[in-house]
VEXDREN-2710 file (C-alpha; in Angstrom, 1 decimal):
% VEXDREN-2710
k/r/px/py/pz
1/UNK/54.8/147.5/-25.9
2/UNK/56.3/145.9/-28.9
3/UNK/56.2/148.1/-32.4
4/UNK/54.4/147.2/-35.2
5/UNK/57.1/146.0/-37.2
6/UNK/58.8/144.1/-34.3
7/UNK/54.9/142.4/-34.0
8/UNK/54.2/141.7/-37.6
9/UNK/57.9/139.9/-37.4
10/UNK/57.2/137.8/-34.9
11/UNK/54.0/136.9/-35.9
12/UNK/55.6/136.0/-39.6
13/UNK/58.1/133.9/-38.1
14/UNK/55.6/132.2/-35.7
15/UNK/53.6/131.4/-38.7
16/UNK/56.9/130.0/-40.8
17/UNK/57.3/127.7/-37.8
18/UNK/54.1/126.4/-37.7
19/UNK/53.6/125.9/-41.6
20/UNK/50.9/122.9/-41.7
21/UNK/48.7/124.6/-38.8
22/UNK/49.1/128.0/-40.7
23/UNK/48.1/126.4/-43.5
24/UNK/45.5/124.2/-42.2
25/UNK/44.0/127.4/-40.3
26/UNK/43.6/129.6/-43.8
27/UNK/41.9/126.4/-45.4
28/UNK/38.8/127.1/-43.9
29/UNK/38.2/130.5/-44.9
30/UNK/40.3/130.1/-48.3
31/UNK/37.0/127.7/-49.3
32/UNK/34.3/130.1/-47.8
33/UNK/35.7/132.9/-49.3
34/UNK/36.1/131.2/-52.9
35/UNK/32.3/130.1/-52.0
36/UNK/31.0/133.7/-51.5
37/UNK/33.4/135.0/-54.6
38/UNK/31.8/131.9/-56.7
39/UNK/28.4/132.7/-55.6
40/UNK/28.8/136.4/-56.4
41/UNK/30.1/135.9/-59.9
42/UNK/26.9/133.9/-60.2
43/UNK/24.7/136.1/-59.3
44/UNK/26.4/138.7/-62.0
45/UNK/27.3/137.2/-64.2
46/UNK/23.2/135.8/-64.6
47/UNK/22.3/139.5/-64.2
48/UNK/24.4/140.1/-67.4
49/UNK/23.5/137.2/-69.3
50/UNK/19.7/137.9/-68.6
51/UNK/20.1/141.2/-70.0
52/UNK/22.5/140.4/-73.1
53/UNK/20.9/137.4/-74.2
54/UNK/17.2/137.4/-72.9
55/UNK/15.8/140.3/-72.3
56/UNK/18.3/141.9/-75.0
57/UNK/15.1/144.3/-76.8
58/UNK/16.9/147.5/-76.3
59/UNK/16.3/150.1/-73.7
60/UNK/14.0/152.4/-76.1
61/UNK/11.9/149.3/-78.0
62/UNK/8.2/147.5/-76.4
63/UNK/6.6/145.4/-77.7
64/UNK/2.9/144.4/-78.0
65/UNK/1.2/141.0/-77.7
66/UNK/-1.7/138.9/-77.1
67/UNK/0.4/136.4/-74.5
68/UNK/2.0/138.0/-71.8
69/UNK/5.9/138.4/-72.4
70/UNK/7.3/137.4/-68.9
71/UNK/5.1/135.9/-66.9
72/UNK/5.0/133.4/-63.8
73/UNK/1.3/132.7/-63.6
74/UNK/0.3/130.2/-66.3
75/UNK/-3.8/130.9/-65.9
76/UNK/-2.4/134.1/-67.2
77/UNK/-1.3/132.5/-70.7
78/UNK/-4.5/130.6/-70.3
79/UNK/-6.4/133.5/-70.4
80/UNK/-4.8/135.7/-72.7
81/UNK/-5.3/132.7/-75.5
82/UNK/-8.9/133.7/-75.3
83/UNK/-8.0/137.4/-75.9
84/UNK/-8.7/138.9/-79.3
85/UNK/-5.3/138.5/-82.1
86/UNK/-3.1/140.9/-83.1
87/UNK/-3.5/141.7/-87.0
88/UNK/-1.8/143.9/-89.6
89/UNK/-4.6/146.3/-89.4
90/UNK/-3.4/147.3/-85.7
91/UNK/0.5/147.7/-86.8
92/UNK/-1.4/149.9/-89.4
93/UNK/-3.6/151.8/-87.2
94/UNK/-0.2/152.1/-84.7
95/UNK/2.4/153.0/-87.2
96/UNK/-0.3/156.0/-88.6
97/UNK/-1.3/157.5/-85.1
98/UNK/1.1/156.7/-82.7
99/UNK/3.7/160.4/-82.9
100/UNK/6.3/159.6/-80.4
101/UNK/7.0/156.0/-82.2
102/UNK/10.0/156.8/-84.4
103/UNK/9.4/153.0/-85.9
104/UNK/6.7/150.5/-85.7
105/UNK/7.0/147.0/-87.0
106/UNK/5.3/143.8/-86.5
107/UNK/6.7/140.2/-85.8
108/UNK/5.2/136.5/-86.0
109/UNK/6.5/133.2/-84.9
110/UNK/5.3/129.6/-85.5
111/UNK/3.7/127.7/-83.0
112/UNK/5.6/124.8/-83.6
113/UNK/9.3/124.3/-84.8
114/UNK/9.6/123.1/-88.9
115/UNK/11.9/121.2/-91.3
116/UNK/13.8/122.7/-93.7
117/UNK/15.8/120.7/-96.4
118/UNK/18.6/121.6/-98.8
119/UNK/19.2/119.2/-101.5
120/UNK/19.3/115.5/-99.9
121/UNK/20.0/117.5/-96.4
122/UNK/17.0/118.1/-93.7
123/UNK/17.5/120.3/-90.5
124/UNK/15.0/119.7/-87.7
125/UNK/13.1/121.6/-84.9
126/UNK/13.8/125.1/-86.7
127/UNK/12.5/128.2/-85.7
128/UNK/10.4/130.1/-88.5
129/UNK/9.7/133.7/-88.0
130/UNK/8.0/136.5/-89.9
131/UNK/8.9/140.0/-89.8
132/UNK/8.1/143.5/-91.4
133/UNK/10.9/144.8/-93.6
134/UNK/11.6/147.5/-91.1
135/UNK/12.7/145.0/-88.3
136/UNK/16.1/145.5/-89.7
137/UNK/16.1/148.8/-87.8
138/UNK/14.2/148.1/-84.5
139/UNK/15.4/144.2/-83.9
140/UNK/18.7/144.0/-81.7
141/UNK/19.9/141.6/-83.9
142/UNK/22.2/142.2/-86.9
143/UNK/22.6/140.7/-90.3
144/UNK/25.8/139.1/-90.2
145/UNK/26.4/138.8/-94.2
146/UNK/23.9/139.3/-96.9
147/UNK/21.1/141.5/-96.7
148/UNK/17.7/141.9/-95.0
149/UNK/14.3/141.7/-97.5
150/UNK/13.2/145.4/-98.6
151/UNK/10.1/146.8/-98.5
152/UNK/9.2/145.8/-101.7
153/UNK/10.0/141.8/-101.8
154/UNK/8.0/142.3/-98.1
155/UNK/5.3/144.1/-100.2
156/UNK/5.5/141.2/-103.1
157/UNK/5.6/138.6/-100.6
158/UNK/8.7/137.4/-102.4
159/UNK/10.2/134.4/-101.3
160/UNK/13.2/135.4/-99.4
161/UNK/14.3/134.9/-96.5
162/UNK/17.4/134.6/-93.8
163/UNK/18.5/131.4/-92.0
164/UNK/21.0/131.5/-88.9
165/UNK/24.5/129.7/-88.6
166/UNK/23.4/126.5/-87.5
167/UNK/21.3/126.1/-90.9
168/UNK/24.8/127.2/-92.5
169/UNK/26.5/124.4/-91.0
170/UNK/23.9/122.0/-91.2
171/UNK/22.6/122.4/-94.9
172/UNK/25.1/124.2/-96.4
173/UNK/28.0/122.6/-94.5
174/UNK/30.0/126.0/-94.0
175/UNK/29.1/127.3/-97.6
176/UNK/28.1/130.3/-98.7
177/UNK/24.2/130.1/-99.1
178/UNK/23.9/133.3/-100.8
179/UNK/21.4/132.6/-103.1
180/UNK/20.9/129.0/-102.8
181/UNK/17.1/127.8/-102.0
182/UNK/16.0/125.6/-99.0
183/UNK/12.5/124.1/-99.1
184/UNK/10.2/124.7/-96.1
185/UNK/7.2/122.4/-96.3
186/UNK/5.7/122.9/-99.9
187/UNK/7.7/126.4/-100.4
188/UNK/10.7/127.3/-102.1
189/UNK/13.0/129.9/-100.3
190/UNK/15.8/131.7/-101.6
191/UNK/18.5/132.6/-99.3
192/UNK/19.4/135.9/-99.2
193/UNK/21.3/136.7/-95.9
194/UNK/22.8/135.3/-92.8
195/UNK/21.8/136.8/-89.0
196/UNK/24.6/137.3/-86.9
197/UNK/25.7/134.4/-84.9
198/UNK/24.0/134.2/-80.8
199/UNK/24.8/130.6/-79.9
200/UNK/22.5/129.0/-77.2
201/UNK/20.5/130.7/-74.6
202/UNK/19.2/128.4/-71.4
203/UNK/20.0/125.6/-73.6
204/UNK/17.9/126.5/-76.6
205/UNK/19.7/127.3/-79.9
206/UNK/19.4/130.5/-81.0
207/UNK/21.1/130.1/-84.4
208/UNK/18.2/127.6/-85.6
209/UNK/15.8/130.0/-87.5
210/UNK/14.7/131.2/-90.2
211/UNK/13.2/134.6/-91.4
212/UNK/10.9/135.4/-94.1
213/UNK/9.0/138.7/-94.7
214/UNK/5.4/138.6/-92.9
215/UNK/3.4/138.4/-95.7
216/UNK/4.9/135.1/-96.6
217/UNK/4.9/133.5/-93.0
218/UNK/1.2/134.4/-93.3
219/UNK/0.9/132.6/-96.4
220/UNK/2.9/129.5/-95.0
221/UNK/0.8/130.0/-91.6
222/UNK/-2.4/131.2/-91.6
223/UNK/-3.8/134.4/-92.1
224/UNK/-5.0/134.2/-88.8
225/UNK/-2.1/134.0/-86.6
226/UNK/-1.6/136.7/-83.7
227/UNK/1.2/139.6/-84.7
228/UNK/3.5/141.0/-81.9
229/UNK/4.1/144.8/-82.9
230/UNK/7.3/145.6/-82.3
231/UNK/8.1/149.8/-81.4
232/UNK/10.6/151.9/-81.4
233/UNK/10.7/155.4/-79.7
234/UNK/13.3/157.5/-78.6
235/UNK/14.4/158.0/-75.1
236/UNK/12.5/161.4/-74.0
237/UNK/9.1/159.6/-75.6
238/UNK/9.8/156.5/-74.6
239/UNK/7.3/156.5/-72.2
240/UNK/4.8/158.6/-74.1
241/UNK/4.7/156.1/-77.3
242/UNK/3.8/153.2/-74.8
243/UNK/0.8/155.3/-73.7
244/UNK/0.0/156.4/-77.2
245/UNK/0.1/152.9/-78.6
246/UNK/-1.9/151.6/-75.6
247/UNK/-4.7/154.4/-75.8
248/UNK/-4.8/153.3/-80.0
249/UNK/-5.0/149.0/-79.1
250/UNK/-8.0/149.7/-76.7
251/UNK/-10.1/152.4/-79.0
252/UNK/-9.9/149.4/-81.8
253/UNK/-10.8/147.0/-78.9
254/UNK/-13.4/149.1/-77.9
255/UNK/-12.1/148.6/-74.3
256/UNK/-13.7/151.5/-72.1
257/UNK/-13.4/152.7/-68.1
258/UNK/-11.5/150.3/-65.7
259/UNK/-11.4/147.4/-68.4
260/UNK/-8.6/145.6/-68.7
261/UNK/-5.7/145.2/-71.6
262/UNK/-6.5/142.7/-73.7
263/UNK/-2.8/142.6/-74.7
264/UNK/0.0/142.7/-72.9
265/UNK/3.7/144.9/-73.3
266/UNK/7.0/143.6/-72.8
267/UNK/10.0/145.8/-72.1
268/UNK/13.5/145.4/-71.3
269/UNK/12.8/146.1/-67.8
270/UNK/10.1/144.3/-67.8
271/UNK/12.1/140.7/-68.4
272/UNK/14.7/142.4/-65.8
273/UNK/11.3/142.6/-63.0
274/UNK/10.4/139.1/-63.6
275/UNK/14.6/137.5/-63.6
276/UNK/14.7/139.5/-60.2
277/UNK/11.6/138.5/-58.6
278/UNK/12.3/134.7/-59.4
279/UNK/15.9/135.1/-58.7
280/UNK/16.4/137.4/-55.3
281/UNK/14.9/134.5/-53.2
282/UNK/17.3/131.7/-54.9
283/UNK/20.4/133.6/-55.0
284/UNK/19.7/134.7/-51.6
285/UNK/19.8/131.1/-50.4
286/UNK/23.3/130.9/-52.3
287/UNK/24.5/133.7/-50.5
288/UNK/23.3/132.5/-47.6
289/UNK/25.2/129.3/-47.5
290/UNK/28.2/131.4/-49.1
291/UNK/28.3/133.8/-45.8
292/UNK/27.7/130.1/-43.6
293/UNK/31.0/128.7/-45.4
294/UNK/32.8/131.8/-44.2
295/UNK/31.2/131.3/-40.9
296/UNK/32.5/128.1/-40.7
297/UNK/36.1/128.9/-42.0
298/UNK/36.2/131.3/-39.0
299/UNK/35.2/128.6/-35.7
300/UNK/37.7/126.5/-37.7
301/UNK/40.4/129.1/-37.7
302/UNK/39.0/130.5/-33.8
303/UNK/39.1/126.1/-32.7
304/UNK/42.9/125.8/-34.0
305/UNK/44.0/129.1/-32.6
306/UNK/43.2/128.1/-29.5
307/UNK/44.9/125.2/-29.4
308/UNK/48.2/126.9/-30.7
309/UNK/47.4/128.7/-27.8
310/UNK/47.7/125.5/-25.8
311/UNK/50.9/124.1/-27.6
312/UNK/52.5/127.1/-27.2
313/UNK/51.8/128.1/-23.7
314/UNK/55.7/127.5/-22.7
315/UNK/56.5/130.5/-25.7
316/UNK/53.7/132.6/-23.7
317/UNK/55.5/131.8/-20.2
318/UNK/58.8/133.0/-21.8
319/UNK/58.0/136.3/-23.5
320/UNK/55.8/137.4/-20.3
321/UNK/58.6/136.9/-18.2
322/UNK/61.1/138.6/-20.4
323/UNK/58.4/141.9/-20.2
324/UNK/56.2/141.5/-23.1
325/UNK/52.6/142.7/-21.4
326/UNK/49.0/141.1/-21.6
327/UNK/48.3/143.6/-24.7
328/UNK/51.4/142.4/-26.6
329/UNK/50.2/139.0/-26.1
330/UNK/46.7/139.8/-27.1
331/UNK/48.2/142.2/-30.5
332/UNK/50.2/139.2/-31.3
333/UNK/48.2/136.5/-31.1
334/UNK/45.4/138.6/-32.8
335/UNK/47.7/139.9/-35.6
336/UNK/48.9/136.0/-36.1
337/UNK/44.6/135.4/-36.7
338/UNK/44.4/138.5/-39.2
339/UNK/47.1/137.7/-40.8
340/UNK/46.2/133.9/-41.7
341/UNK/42.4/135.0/-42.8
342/UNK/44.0/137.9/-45.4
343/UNK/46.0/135.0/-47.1
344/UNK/43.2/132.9/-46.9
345/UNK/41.0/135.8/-48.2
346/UNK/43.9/136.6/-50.8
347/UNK/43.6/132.9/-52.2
348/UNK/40.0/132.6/-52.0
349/UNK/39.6/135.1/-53.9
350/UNK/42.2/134.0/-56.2
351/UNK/40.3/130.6/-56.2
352/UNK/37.0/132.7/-57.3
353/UNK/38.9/134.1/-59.9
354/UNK/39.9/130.7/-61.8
355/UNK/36.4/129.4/-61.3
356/UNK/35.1/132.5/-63.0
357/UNK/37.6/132.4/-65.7
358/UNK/36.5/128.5/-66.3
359/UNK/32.9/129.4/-66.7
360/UNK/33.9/132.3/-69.0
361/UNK/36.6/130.4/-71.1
362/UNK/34.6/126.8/-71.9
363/UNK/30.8/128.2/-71.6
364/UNK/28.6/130.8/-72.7
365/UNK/28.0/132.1/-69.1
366/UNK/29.7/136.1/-69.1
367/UNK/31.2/134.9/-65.4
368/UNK/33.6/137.7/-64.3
369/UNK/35.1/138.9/-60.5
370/UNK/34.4/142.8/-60.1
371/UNK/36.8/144.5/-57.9
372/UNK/34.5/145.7/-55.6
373/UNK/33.4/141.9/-55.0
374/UNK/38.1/141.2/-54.3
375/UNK/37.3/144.2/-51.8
376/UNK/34.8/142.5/-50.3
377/UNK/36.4/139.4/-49.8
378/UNK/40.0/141.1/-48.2
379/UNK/37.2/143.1/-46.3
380/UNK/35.8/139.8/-44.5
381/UNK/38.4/137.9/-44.3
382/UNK/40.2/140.4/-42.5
383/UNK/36.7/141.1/-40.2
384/UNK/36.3/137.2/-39.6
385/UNK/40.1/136.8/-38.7
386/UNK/39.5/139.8/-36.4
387/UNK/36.3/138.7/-34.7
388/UNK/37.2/135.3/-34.2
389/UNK/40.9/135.7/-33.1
390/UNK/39.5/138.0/-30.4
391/UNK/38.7/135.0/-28.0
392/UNK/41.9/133.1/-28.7
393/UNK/44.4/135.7/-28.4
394/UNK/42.6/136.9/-25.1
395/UNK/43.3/133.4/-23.4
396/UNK/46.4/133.5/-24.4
397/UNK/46.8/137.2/-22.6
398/UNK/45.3/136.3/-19.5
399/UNK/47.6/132.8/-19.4
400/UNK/49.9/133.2/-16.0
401/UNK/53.3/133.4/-16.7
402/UNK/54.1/131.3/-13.8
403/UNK/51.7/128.3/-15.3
404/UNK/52.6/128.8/-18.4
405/UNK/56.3/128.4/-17.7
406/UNK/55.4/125.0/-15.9
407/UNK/53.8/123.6/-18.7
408/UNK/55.5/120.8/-20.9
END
């Protein structure tokens, strides 16, 4: 029996010889390993950007609401319309009786987007929020320069307010609108701060807003619009503050026995529940056709294996009658099959790499290869080169050396 190092020789130099069929043989799995890399830096990278720019509230924040916050069920939204709104006097009556919040705050966006205009300049489809002073504490999201509103201006119901980078570019073209006022329908607001930059998210533009202290979005809006309380706990209460806050919301609501919440409350995990439930069928159909790719690039590599067998059923005749056994046969010929489907692993995964790095470098998407996923792919290459050599290299074994001496 030959050694190791006398196979993995022979095997190399068999492989130098027959360059375009080695090469030919690793293409198959080279793609359906890059496909199953690909499709795995998908399905993190959406994990991650789900979680950094979605369902980014923080791990110890909820938030209350009329409308559901994730939801896949529009009679739901339907229904929850009809539900009773969400005023200052709840944030009041949670803020005062709720212990284990640490902060509560309340929230409020327009129901359509707005114009706003700076000088002869206009900005459309802008996003108008109000927000209690102490958002600047329980929102994720950070002033980038500037300041936020204090309690007092949100008291006064001064006319302040915070605009995002696009309205920087747009109105302001790259100037500093520190204390420069923008109209917004009939009102004047004076700029007093810039939120940190987000970009897009799903193709909406995060950056396209405007903030203003509640009191004057209710002014600009309607009295009457539903709040969203926004609270934040700490991690051992976490739990308790939601029950607290829930217990206070259906006293006011009079809401007794079984009845059901007339209001709804979003988590982090909850927007986490709802991605994986819409996403675990989808990406398993990915995956799916990721593993059929590898599939594939293994009958490929098992079909022209066993025609090298063929082709080289004269080199079989020889080394059987020079000694060489049906189990150094069947090591070589296997060892050859391994040995093609780890360089085709090797550059598929080197191939998954550089389409990762394309999505990370010219788009938003966090794309990125963990090792564990390289493992993986070495791991089934390596597998599919073992399990479909098998065959191959056992025809080869079983070839007589008589027969195959005769052949052309």
């Amino acid at each position: 029996m030959l050694a190791l190092r006398d196979n993995l020789a022979q095997c190399v130099n068999a492989l130098r010889t027959h360059k375009l069929r080695a090469s030919l043989t690793m293409l198959g799995l080279t793609m359906g390993v890059a496909t199953l890399i690909t499709v795995m830096t998908i399905v993190q990278g959406a994990n991650v950007y789900v979680e950094q720019k979605i369902a980014n509230l923080g791990t110890n924040v909820f938030q209350i609401a009329r409308t559901p916050f994730a939801v896949t069920d529009f009679n739901i939204i339907i229904k929850a319309l009809k539900y009773r709104k969400i005023e200052l006097d709840d944030v009041k009556a949670v803020a005062e009786k709720c212990t284990a919040c640490k902060e509560v705050g309340a929230s409020a966006t327009a129901t359509g987007r707005i114009q706003a205009r700076y000088l002869n300049r206009e900005a459309q489809d802008v996003s108008f929020y109000g927000q209690t002073a102490n958002m600047v504490d329980i929102d994720t999201r950070a002033v980038d320069y500037g300041r936020y509103f204090t309690p007092s201006e949100a008291e006064r119901r001064v006319n302040v307010c915070l605009i995002g980078d696009t309205l920087v570019r747009q109105l302001f073209l790259g100037e500093d609108p520190i204390g420069k006022n923008l109209r917004v329908g009939n009102d004047e607001l004076t700029v007093i701060g810039v939120m940190e930059k987000i970009g897009s998210v799903l193709g909406q533009d995060q950056d396209n807003l405007i903030i203003v202290p509640l009191g004057v979005f209710l002014n600009i809006q309607g009295p009457r619009t539903s709040l969203t309380i926004n609270v934040k706990a700490t991690e051992p209460t976490f739990a308790a503050a939601q029950d607290q806050a829930q217990l206070i919301l259906r006293a006011r609501r009079h809401l007794t026995g079984n009845a059901e919440n007339d209001f709804f409350i979003g988590t982090k995990e909850s927007y986490m529940s709802l991605w994986r439930s819409i996403s675990s069928a989808f990406f398993a159909v990915f995956i799916m056709v990721g593993a059929i790719s590898v599939v594939i690039g293994g009958i490929v590599i098992m079909n022209v294996m066993l025609v090298s067998v063929t082709l080289r059923r004269r080199e079989i005749g020889v080394r059987r009658a020079v000694g060489a056994t049906k189990r150094d046969i069947l090591g070589q010929f296997i060892t050859e099959s391994v040995m093609q489907c780890i360089a085709g692993g090797f550059a598929g995964i080197a191939l998954g790499f550089l389409v990762a790095l394309t999505l990370r470098t010219f788009t938003p998407f966090p794309a990125s290869v963990q090792s564990w996923v390289a493992i993986l792919g070495v791991f089934l290459s390596s597998a599919v080169g073992l399990f479909f050599g098998i065959y191959p290299a056992f025809r080869a074994s079983q070839l007589d050396p008589i027969v195959a001496l005769r052949s052309d």
